[in-house]
PQR file with spaces between the fields and no chain letter, atoms N, CA, C, O and H, PARSE charges and radii, in Angstrom:
ATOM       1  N    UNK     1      14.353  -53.781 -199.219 -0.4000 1.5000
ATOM       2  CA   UNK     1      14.334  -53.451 -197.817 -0.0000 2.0000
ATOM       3  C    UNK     1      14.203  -54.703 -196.955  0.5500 1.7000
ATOM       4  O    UNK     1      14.487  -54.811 -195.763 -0.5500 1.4000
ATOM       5  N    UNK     2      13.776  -55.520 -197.686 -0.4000 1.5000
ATOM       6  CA   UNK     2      13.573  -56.647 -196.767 -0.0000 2.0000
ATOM       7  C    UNK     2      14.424  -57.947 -196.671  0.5500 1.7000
ATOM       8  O    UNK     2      14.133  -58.873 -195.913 -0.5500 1.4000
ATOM       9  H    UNK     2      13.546  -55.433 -198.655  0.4000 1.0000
ATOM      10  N    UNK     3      15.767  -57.936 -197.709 -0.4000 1.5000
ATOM      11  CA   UNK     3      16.772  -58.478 -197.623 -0.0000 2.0000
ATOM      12  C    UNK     3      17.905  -58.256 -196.654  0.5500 1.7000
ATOM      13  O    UNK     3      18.603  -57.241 -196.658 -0.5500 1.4000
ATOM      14  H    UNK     3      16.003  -57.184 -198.325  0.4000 1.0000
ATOM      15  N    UNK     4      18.071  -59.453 -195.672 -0.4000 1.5000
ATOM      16  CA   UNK     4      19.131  -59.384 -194.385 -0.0000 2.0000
ATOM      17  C    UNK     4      20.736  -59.764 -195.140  0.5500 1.7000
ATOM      18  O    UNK     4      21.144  -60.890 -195.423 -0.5500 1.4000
ATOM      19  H    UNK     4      17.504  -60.277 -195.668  0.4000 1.0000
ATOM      20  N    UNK     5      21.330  -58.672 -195.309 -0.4000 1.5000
ATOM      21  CA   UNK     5      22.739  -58.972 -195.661 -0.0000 2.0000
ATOM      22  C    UNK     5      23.964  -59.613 -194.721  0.5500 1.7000
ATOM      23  O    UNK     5      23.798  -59.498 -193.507 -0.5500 1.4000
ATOM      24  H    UNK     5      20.999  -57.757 -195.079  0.4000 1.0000
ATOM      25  N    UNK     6      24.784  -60.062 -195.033 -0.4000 1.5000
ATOM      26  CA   UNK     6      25.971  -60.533 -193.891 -0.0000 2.0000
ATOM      27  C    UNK     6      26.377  -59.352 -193.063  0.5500 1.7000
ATOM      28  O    UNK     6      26.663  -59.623 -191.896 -0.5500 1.4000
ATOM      29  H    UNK     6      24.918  -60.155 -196.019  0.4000 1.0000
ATOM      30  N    UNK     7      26.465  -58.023 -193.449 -0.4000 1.5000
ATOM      31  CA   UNK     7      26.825  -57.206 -192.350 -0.0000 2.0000
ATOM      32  C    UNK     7      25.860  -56.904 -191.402  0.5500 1.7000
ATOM      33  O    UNK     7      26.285  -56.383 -190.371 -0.5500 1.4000
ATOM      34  H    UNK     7      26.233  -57.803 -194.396  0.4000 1.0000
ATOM      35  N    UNK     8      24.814  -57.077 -191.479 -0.4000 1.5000
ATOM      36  CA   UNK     8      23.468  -56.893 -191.205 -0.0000 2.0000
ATOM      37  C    UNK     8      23.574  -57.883 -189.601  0.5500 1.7000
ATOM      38  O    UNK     8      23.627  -57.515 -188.427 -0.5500 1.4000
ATOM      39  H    UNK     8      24.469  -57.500 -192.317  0.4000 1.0000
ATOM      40  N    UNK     9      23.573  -59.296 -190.267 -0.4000 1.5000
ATOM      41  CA   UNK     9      23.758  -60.212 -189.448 -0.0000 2.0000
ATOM      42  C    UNK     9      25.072  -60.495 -188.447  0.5500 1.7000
ATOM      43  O    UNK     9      24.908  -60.965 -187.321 -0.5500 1.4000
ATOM      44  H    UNK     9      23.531  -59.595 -191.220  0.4000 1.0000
ATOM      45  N    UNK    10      26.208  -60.205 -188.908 -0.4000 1.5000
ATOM      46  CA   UNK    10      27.202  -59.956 -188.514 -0.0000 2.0000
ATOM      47  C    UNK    10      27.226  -58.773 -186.865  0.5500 1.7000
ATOM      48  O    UNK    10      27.677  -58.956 -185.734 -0.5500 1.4000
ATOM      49  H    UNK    10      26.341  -59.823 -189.823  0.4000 1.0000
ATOM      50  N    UNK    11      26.393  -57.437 -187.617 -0.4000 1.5000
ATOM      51  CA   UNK    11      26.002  -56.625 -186.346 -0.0000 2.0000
ATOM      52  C    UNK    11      24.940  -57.172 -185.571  0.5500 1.7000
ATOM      53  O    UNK    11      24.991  -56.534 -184.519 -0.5500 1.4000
ATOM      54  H    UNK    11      26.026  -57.289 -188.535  0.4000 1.0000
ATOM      55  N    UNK    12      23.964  -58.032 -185.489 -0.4000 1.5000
ATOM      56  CA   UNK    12      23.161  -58.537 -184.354 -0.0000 2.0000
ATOM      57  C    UNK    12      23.871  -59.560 -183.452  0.5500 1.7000
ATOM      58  O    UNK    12      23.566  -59.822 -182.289 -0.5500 1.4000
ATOM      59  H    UNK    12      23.924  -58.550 -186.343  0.4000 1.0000
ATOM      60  N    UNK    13      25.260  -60.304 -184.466 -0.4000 1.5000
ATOM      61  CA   UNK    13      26.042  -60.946 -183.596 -0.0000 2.0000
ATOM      62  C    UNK    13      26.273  -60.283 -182.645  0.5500 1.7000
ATOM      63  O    UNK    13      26.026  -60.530 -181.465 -0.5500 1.4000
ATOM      64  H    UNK    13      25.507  -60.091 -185.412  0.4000 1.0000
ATOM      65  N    UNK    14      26.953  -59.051 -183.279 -0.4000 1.5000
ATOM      66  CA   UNK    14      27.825  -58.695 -181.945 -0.0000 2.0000
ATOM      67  C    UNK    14      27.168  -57.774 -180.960  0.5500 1.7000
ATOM      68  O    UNK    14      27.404  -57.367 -179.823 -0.5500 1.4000
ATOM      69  H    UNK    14      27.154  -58.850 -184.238  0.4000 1.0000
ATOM      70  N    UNK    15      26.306  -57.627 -181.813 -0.4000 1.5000
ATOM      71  CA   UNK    15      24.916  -56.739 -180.472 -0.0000 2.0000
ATOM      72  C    UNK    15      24.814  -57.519 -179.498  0.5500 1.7000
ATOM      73  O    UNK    15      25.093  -57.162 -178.353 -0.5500 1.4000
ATOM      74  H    UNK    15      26.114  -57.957 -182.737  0.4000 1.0000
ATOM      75  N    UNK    16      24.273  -59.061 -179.895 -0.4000 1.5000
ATOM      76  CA   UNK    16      23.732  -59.796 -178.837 -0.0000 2.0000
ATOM      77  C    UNK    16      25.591  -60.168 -178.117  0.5500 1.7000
ATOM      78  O    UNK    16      25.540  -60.026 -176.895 -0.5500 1.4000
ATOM      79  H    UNK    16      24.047  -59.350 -180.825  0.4000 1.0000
ATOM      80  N    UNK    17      26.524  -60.425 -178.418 -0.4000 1.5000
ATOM      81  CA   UNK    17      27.718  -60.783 -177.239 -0.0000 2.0000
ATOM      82  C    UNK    17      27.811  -59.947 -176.736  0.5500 1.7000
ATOM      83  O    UNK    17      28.343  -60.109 -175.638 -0.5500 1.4000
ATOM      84  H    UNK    17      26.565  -60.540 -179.411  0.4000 1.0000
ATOM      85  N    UNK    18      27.458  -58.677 -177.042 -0.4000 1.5000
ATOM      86  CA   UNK    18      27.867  -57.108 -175.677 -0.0000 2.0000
ATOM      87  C    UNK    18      27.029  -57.123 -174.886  0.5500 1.7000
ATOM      88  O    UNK    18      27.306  -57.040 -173.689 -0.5500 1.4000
ATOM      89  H    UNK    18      27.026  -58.545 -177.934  0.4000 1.0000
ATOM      90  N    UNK    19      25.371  -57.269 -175.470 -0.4000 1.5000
ATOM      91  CA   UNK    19      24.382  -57.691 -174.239 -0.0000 2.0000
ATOM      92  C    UNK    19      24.380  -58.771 -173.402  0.5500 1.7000
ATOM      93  O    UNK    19      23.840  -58.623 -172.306 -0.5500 1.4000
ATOM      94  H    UNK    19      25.147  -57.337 -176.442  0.4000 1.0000
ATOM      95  N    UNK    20      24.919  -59.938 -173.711 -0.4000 1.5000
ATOM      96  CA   UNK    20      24.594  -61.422 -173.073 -0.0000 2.0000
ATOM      97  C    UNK    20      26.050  -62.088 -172.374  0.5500 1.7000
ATOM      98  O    UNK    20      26.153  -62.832 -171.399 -0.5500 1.4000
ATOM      99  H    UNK    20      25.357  -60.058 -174.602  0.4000 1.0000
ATOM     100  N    UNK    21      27.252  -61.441 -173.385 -0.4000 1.5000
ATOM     101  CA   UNK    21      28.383  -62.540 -172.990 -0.0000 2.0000
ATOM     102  C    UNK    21      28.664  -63.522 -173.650  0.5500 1.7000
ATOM     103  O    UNK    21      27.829  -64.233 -174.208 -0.5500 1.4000
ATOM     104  H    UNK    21      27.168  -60.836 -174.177  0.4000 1.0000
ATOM     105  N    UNK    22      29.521  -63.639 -173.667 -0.4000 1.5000
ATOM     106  CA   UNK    22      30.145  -65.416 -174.486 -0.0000 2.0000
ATOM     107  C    UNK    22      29.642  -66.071 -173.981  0.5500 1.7000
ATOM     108  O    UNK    22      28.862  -66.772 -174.625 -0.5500 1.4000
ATOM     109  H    UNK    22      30.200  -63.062 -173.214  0.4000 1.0000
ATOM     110  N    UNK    23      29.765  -66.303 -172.333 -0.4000 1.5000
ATOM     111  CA   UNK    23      29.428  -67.467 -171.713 -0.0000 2.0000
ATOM     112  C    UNK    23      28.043  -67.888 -171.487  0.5500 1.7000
ATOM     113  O    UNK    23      27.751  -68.992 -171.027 -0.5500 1.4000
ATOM     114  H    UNK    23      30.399  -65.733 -171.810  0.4000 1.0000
ATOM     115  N    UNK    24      26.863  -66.634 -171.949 -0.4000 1.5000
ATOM     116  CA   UNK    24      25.780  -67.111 -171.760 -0.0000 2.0000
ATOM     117  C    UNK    24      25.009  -67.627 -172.899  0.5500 1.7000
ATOM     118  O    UNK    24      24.083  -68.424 -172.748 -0.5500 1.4000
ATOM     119  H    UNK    24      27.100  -65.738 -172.323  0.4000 1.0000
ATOM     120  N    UNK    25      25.350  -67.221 -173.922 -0.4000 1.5000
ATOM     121  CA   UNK    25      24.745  -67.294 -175.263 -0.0000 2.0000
ATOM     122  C    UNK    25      24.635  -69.156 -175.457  0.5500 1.7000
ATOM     123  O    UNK    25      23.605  -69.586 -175.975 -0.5500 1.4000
ATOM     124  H    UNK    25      26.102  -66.574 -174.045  0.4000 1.0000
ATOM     125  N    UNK    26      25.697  -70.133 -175.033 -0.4000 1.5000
ATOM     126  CA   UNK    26      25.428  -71.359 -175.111 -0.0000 2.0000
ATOM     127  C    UNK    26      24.196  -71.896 -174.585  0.5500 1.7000
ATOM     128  O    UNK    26      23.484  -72.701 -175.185 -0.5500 1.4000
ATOM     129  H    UNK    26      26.534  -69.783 -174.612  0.4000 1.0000
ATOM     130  N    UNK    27      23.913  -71.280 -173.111 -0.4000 1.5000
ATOM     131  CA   UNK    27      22.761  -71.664 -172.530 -0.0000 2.0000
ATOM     132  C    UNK    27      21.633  -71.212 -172.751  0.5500 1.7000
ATOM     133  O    UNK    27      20.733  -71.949 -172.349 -0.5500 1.4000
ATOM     134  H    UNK    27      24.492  -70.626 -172.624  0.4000 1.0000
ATOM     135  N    UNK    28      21.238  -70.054 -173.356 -0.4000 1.5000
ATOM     136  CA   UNK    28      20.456  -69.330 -173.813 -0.0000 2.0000
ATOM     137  C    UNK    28      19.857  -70.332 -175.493  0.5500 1.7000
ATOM     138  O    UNK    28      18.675  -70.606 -175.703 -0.5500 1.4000
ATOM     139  H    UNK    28      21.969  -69.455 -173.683  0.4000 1.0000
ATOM     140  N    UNK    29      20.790  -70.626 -176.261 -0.4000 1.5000
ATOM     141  CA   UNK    29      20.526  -71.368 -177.139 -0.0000 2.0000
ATOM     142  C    UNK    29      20.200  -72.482 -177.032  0.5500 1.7000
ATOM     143  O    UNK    29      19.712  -73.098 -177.980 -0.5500 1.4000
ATOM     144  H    UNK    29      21.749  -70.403 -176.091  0.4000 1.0000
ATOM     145  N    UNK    30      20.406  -73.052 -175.757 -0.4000 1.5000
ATOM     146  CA   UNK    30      20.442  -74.345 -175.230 -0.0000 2.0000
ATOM     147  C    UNK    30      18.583  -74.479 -175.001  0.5500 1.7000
ATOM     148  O    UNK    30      17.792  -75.262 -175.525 -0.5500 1.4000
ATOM     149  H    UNK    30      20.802  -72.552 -174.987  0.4000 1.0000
ATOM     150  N    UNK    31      18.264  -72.904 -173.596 -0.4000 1.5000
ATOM     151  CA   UNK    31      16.928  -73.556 -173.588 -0.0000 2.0000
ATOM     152  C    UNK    31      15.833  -72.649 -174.518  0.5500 1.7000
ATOM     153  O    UNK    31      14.650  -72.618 -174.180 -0.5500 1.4000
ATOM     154  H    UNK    31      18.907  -72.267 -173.170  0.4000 1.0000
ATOM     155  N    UNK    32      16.403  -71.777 -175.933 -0.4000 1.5000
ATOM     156  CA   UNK    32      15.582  -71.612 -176.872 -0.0000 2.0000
ATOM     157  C    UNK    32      15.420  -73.501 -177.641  0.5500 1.7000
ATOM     158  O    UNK    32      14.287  -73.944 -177.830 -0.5500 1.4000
ATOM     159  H    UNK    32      17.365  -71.802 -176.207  0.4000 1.0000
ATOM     160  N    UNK    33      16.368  -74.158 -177.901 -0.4000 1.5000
ATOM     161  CA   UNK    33      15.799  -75.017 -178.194 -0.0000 2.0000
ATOM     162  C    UNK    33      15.324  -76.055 -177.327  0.5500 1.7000
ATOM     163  O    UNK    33      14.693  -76.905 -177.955 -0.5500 1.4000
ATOM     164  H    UNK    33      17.288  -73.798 -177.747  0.4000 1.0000
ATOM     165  N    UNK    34      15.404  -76.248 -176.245 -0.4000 1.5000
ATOM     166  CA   UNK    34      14.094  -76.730 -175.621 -0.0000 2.0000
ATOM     167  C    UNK    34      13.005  -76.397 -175.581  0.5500 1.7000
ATOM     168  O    UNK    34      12.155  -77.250 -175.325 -0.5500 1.4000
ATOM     169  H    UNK    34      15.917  -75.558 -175.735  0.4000 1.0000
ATOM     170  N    UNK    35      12.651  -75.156 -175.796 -0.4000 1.5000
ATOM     171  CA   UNK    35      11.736  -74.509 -175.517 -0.0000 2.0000
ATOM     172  C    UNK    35      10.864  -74.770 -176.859  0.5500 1.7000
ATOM     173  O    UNK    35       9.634  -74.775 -176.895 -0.5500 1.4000
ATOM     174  H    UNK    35      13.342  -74.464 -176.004  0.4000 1.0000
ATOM     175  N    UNK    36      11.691  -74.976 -177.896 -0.4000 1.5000
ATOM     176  CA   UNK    36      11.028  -75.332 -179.406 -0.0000 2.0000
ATOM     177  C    UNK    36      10.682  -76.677 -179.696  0.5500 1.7000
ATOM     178  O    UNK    36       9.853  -76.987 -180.552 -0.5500 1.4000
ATOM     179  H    UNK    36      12.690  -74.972 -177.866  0.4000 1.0000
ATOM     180  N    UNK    37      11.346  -77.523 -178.949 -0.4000 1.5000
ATOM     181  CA   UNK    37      11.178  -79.098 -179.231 -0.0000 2.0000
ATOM     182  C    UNK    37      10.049  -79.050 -178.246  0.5500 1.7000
ATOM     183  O    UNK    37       9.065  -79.625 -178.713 -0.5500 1.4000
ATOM     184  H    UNK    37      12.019  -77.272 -178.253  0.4000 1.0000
ATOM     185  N    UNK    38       9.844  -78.558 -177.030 -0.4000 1.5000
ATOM     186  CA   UNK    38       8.473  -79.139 -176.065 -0.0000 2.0000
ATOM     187  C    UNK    38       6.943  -78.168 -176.722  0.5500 1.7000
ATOM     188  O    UNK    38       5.856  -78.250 -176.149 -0.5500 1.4000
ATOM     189  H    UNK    38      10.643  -78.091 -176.650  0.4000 1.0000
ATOM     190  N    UNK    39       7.158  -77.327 -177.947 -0.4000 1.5000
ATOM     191  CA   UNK    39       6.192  -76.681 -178.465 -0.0000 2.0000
ATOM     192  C    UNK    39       5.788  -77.666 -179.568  0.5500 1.7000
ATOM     193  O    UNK    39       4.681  -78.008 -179.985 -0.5500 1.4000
ATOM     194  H    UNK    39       8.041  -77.260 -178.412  0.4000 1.0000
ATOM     195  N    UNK    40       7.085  -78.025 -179.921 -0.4000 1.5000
ATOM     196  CA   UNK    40       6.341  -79.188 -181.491 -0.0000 2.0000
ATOM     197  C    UNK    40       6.077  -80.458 -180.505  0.5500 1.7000
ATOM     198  O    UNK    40       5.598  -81.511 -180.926 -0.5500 1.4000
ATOM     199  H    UNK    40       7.984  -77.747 -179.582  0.4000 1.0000
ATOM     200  N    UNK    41       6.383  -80.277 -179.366 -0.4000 1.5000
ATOM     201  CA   UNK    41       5.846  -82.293 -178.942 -0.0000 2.0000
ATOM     202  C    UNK    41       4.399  -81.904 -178.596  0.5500 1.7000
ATOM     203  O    UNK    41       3.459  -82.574 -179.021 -0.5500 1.4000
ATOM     204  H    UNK    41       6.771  -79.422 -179.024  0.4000 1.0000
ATOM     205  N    UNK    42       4.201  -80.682 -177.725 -0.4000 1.5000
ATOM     206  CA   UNK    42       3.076  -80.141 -177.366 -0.0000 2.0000
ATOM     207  C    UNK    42       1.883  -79.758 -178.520  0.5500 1.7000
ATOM     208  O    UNK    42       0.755  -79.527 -178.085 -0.5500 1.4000
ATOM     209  H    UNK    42       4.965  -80.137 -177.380  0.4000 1.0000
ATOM     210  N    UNK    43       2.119  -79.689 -179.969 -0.4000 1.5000
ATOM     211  CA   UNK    43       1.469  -79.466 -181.355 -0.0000 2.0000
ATOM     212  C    UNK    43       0.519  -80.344 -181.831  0.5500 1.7000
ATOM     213  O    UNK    43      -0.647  -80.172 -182.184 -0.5500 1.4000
ATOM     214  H    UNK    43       3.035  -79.876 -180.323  0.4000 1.0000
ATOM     215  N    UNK    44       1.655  -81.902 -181.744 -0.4000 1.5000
ATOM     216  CA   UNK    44       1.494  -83.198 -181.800 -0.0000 2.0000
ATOM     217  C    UNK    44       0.607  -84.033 -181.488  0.5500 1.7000
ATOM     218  O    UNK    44       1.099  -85.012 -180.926 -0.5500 1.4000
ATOM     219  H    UNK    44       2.603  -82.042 -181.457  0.4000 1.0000
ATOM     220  N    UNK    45      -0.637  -84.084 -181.622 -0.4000 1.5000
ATOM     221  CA   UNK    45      -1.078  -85.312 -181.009 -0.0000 2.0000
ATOM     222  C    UNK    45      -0.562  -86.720 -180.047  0.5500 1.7000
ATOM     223  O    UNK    45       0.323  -87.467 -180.464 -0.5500 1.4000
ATOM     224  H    UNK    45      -1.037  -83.289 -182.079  0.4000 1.0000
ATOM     225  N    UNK    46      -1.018  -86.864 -179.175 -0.4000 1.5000
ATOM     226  CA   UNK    46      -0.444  -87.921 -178.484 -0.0000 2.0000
ATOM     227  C    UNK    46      -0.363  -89.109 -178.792  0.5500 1.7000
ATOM     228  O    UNK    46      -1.467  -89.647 -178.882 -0.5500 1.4000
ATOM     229  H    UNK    46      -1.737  -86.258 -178.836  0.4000 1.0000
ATOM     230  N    UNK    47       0.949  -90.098 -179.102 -0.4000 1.5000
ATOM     231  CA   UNK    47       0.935  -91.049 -179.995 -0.0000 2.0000
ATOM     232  C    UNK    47       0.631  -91.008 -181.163  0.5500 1.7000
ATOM     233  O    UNK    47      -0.274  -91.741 -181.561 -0.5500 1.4000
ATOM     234  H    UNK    47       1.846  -89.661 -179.029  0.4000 1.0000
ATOM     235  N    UNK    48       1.278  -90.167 -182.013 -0.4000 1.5000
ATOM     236  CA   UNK    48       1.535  -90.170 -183.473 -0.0000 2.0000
ATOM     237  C    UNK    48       2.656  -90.491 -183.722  0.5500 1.7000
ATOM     238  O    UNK    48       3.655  -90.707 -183.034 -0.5500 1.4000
ATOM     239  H    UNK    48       2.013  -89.572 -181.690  0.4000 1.0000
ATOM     240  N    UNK    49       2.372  -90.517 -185.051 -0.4000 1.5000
ATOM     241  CA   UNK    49       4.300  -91.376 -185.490 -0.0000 2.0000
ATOM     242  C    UNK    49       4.441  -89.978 -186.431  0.5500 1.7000
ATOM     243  O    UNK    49       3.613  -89.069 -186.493 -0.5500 1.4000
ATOM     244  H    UNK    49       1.561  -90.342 -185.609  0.4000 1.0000
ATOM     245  N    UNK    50       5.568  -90.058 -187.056 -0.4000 1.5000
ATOM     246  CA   UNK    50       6.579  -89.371 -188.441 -0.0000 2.0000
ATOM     247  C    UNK    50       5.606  -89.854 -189.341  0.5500 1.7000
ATOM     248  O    UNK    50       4.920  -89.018 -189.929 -0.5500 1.4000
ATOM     249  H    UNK    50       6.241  -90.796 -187.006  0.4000 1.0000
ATOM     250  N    UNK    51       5.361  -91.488 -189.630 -0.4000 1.5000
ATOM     251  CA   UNK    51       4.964  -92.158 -190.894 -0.0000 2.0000
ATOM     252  C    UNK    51       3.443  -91.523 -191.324  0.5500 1.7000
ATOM     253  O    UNK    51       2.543  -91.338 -190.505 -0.5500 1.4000
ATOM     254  H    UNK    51       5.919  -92.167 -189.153  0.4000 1.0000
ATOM     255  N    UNK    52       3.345  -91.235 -192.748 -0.4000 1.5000
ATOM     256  CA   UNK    52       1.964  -90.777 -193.088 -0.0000 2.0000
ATOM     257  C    UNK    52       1.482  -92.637 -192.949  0.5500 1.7000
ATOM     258  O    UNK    52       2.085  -93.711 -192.938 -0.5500 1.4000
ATOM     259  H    UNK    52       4.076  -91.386 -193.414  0.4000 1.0000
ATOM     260  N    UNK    53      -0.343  -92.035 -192.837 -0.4000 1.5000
ATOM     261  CA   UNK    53      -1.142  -93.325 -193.042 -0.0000 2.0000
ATOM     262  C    UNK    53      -1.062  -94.158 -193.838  0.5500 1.7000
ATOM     263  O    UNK    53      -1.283  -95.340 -193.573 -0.5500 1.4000
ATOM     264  H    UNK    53      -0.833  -91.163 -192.846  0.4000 1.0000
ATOM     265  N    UNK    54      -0.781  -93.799 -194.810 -0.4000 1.5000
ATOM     266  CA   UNK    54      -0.684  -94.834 -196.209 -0.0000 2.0000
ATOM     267  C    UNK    54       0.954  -95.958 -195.623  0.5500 1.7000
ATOM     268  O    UNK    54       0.624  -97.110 -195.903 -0.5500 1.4000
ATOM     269  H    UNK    54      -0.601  -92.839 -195.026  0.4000 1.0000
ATOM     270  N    UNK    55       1.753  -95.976 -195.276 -0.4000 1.5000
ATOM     271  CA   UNK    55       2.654  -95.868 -194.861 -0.0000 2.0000
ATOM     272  C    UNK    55       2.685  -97.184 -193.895  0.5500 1.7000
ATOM     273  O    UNK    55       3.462  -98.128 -194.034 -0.5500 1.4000
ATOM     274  H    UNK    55       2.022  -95.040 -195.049  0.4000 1.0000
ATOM     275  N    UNK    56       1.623  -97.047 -192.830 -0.4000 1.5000
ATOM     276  CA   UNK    56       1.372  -97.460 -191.635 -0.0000 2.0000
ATOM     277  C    UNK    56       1.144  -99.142 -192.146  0.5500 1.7000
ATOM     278  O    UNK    56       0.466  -99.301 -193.161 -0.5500 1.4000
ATOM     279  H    UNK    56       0.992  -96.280 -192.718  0.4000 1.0000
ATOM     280  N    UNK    57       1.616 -100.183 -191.557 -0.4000 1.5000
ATOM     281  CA   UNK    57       0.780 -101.254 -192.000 -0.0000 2.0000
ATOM     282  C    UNK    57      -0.389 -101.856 -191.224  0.5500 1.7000
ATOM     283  O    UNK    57      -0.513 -101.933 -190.001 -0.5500 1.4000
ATOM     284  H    UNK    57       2.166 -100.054 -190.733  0.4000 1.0000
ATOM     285  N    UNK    58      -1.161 -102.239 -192.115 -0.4000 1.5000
ATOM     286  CA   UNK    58      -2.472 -102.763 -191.908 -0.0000 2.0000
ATOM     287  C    UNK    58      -2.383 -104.700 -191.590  0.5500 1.7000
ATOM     288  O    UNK    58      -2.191 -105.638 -192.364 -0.5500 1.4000
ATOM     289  H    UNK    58      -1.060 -102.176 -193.108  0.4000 1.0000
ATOM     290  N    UNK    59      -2.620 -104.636 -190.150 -0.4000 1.5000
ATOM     291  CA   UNK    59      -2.883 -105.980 -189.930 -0.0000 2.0000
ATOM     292  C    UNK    59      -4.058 -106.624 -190.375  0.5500 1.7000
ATOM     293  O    UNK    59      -3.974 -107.852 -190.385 -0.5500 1.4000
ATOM     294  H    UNK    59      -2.776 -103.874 -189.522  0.4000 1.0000
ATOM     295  N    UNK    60      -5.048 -106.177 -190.718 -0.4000 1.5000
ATOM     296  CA   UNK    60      -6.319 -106.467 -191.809 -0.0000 2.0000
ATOM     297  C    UNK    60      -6.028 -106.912 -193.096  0.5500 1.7000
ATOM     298  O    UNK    60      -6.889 -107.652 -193.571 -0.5500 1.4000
ATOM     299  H    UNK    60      -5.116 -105.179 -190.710  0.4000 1.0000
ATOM     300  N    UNK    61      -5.131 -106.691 -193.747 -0.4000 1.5000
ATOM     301  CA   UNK    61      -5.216 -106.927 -195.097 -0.0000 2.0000
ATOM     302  C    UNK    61      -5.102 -108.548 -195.272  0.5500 1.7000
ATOM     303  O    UNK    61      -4.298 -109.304 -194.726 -0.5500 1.4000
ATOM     304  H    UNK    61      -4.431 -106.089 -193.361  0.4000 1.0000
ATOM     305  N    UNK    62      -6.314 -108.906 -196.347 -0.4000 1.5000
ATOM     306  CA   UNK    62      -6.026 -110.877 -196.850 -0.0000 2.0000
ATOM     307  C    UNK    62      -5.101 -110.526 -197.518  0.5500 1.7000
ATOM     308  O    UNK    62      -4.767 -109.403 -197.897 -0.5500 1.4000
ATOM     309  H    UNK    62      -6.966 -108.292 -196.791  0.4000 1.0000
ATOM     310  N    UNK    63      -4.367 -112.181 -197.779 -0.4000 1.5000
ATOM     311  CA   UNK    63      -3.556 -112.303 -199.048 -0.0000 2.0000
ATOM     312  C    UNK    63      -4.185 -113.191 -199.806  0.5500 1.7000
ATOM     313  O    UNK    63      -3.736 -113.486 -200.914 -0.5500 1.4000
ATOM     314  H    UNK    63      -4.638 -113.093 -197.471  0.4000 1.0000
């Protein structure tokens, strides 16, 4: 029951173009993903990097 098949998906396509339109669905996708990138920047700590710590270099270290 809980497997989404291609016809499955196929009909929410075309559900959503009878509700929305061709022409809106670009913009609509446009600011769902804005809306997802300013939630993960917003997640984020301020001034973090990608790199884990280990990663990071250490201006401390002797040689």
């Amino acid at each position: 029951m809980g497997n989404i098949g291609v016809l499955e998906i196929i009909l929410i396509v075309v559900i959503i173009v009878l509700l929305f339109g061709g022409k809106k669905i670009p913009g609509i996708a446009k600011a769902l993903g804005d809306g997802i990138r300013e939630i993960r920047k917003s997640t984020n700590p301020a001034g973090s990097d990608d790199a884990p710590e280990s990663k990071k270099p250490d201006g401390n270290k002797k040689s």
